[in-house]
N, C-alpha and C positions, 0 to 999 in steps of 0.2 A: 611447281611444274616449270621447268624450262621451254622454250616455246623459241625452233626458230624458223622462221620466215623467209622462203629462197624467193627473191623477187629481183628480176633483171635491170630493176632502176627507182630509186624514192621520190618521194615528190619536189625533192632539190633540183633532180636533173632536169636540165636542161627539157626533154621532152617525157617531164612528169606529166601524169593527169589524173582524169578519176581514178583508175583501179589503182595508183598507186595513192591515193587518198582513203579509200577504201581499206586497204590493205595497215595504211597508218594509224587509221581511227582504231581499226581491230586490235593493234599492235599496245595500242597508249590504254585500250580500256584494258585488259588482261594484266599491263604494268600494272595499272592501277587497283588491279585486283589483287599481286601483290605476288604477281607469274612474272621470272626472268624473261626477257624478250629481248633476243638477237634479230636484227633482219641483215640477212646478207643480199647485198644488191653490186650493182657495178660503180668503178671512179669515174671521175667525171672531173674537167677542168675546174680546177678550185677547190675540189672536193679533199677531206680528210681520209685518209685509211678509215682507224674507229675514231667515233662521234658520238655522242649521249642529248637526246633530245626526248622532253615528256616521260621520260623514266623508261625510255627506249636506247639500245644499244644498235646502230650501225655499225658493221662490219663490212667494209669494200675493198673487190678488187676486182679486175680486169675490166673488158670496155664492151662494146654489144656483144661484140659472138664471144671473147675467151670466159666471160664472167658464169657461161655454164662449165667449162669443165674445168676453172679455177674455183667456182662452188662446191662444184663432185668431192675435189681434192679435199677440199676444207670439212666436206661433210669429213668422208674418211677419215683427214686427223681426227675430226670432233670424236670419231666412233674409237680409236686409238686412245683418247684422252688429252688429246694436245690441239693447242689453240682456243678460239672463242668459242668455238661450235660444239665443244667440250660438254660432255653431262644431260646433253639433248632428250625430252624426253615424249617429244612429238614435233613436226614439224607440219608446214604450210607450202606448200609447192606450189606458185604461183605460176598457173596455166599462161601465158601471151602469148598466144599462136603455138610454141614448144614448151614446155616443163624442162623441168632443170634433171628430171628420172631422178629424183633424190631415193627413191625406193630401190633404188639398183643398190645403193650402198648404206641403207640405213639400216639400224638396230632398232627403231621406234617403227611407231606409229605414223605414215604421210598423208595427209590428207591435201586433197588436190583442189585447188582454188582457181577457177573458169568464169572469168564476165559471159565470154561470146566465143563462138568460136569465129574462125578469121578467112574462113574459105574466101570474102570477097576482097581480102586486104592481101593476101598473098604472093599476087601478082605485082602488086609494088614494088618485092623483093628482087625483081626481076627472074625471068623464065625458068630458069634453073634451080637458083635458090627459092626460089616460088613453088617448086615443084614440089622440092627435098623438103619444105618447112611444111607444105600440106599433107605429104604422106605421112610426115614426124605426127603431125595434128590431129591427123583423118583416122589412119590406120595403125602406128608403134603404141601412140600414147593409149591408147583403148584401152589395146592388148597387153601391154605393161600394167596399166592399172587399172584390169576387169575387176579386182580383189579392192581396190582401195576406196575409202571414203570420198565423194566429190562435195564441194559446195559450189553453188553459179547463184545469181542476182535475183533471177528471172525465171519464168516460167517458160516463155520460149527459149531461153537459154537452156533450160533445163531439157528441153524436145530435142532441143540439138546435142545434145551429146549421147542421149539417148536415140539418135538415129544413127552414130557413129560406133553405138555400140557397148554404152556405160548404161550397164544394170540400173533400171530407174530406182529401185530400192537401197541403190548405192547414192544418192544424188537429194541432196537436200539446198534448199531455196533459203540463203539467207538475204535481204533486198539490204541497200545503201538505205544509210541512214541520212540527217542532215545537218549539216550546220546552223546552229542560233547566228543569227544575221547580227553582225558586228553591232558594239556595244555604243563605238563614234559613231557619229551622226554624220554624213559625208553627202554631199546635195552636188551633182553634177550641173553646169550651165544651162541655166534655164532657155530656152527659144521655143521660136512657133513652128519649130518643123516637128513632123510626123516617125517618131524614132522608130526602128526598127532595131533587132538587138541578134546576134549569134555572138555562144560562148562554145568553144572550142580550139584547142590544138591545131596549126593552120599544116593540116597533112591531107596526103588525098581523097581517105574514106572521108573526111569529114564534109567533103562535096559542098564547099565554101559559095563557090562557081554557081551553085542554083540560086542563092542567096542574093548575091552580086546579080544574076541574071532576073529575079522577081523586083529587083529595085528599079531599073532599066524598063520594066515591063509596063512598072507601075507611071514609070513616067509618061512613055505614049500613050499609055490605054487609058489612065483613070483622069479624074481633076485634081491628084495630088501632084501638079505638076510642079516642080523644083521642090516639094516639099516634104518629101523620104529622104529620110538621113536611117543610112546603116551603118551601127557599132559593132566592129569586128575587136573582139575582146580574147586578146590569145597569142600565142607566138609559137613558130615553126620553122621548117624546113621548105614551106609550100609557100611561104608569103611573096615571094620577090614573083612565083607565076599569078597571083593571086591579085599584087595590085597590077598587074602586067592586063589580067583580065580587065579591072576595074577599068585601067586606063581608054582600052579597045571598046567597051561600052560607054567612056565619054562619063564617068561617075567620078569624077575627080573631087570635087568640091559635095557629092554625095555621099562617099563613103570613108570611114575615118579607121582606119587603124593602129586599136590603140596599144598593144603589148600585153606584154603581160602588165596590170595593175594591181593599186595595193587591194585585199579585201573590199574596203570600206569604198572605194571605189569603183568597181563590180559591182557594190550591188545600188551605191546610186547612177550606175547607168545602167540595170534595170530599172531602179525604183521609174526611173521619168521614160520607158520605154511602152507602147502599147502592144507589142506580138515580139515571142523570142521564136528564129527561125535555127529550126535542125535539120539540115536537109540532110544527115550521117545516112552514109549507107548501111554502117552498120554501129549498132551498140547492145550492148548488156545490160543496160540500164539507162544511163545518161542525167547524172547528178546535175547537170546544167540544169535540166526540166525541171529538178525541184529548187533550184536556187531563181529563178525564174518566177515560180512558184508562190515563192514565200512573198513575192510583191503583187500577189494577184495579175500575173502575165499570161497569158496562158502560150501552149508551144505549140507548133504547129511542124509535124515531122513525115517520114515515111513510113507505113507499114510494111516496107520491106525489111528496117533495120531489125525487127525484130523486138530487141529488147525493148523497144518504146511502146509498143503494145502494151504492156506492162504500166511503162513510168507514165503513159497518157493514157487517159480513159477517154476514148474519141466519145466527140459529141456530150462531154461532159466536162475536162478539165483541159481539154486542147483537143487541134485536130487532125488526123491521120489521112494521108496522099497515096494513091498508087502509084501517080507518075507527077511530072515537074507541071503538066497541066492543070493537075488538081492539086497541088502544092502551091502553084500563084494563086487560082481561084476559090483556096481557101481563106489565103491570106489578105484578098480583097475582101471576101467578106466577112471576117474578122477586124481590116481596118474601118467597113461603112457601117456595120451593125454595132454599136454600142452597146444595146443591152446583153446583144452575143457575147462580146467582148467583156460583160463585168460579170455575166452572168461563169462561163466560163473560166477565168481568173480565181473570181470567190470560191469556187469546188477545188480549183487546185489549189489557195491558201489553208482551204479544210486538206486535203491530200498530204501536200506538206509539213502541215503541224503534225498529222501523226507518224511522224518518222524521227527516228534517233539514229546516233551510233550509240546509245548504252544499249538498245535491244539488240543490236548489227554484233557488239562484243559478244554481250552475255550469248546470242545465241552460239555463237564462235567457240566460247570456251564449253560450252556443254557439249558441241560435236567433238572438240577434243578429248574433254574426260571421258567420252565415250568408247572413242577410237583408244583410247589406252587404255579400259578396262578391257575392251575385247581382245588386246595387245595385238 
């Protein structure tokens, strides 16, 4: 089975993240299984036309917005028989806010890949483009593919696109799997401050600003006073507003931003971390929570995002805020209650362990063989 992959950026670019990890994991088990696997994504400074990685073929071209209808084109030749996309015999339409409509011009099977949908990230694009990418989102992609197979992460992810309008018996839940925690052993600087930890992409949903603002909080209000240090673990587009924040609350020597890092580094700044902070407005899941996880951390997020409903079991493996009020005064008492704190952790290193990418693939390649028996 050939198998290809329309996804708007790999986890190389510049502003990769989960879904395009996600998207990779599923890509490498199906190689692995012994399935061709194309992913067409966009170039990127540095980046190769094709690339071969884990028995995975990249194929790129164009930059955010051309790289969908220089995809189209490329499906089309593939469907002619010319070029990489040649032979095709199901494909992945990777949902980010728009889909690539690979079903406008394919001869297979598309099956459409949705973390979340983006109604609250939308407006970032600015008013316009904000608008045109929501109705693309809300109302064309529905309708274009009432008929097609969906997969989302999530169960609330799953409500949401069946409130947009995708047949729930169209729409199957496969969840992120996880990474085995690096094999090196990597021990970040040991001190007596009180760590605090957020992993994410420094962009606007990811509402960094509550994070930076619970640290600040923590220092008038509690007796942790000069002794909250927060690790912002991540790189963006948002960062230069972000320490601009930091500065304005006077956290200079509190908060540290550290880039992107290797693996093995991530996760010994969890391992010596006590609470990992998500204040996302929105997610489909949030692979951080489980990498998080696997050190006995527990997360402390919003029940607005959605998706974290899902990756946190409030009151069990982390815990869930309506507003930035009960987001700090969670996180208070998660810092004073210990046995909260280990209690909590332990449930979500159980959570964590039962997660893969071999089930994340295997379930993947069975929605496909499916979707192409029913052609």
């Amino acid at each position: 089975m050939k198998v290809v992959v329309m996804s708007w950026r790999d986890s190389q670019h510049p502003e990769g993240g989960g879904s395009e990890r996600y998207v990779e994991a599923v890509a490498e088990y199906l190689a692995r299984a012994g399935h061709d696997v194309v992913i067409r994504t966009a170039r990127y400074t540095g980046s190769m036309r094709t690339s071969r990685r884990h028995g995975v073929t990249y194929s790129r071209a164009g930059g955010a917005f051309t790289v969908y209808p220089r995809g189209l084109m490329a499906l089309a030749m593939g469907r002619m028989g010319i070029g990489p996309l040649r032979g095709m015999d199901a494909i992945i339409d990777v949902h980010n806010g728009i889909p690539f409509f690979a079903t406008l011009v394919a001869d297979c099977p598309v099956v459409l890949l949705s973390h979340h949908c983006h109604k609250e990230q939308w407006p970032v694009a600015g008013k316009v483009l904000g608008r045109i990418g929501w109705m693309l989102e809300s109302k064309v992609s529905p309708r274009v593919h009432r008929n097609n197979q969906w997969v989302t992460v999530s169960i609330p992810s799953a409500d949401e696109l069946i409130e947009l309008g995708v047949p729930a018996a169209n729409i199957t839940i496969i969840r992120n799997g996880c990474d085995p925690l690096p094999a090196a052993e990597v021990v970040a600087p040991a001190t007596h401050d009180v760590h605090l930890v957020t992993l994410a992409r420094l962009v606007p949903h990811k509402q960094l600003e509550h994070a930076l603002d619970v640290v600040a909080r923590l220092d008038r209000e509690t007796d942790f006073h000069g002794r909250v240090t927060l690790d912002v673990v991540g790189a963006g587009w948002w960062e230069d507003k972000l320490r601009a924040r930091a500065d304005d609350l006077g956290l200079g020597c509190c908060v540290h931003f550290h880039g992107h890092v290797s693996e093995e580094y991530k996760h010994a700044l969890l391992e010596r971390s006590r609470v990992h902070l998500m204040p996302s407005a929105k997610e489909g899941w949030g692979i951080t929570v489980m990498e998080a996880a696997q050190h006995g951390v527990p997360t402390i997020g919003y029940r607005a995002a959605k998706g974290l409903q899902d990756s946190i079991d409030h009151e069990r493996t982390g815990l869930l805020a309506d507003d930035f009020d009960q987001f700090y005064a969670h996180t208070v008492r998660v810092l004073q209650d210990d046995e909260l704190r280990c209690r909590l952790g332990a449930a979500a290193r159980d959570k964590a362990a039962g997660l893969n990418w071999t089930a994340t693939g295997a379930s993947m390649e069975t929605v496909l063989k499916q979707s192409i028996v029913r052609g």
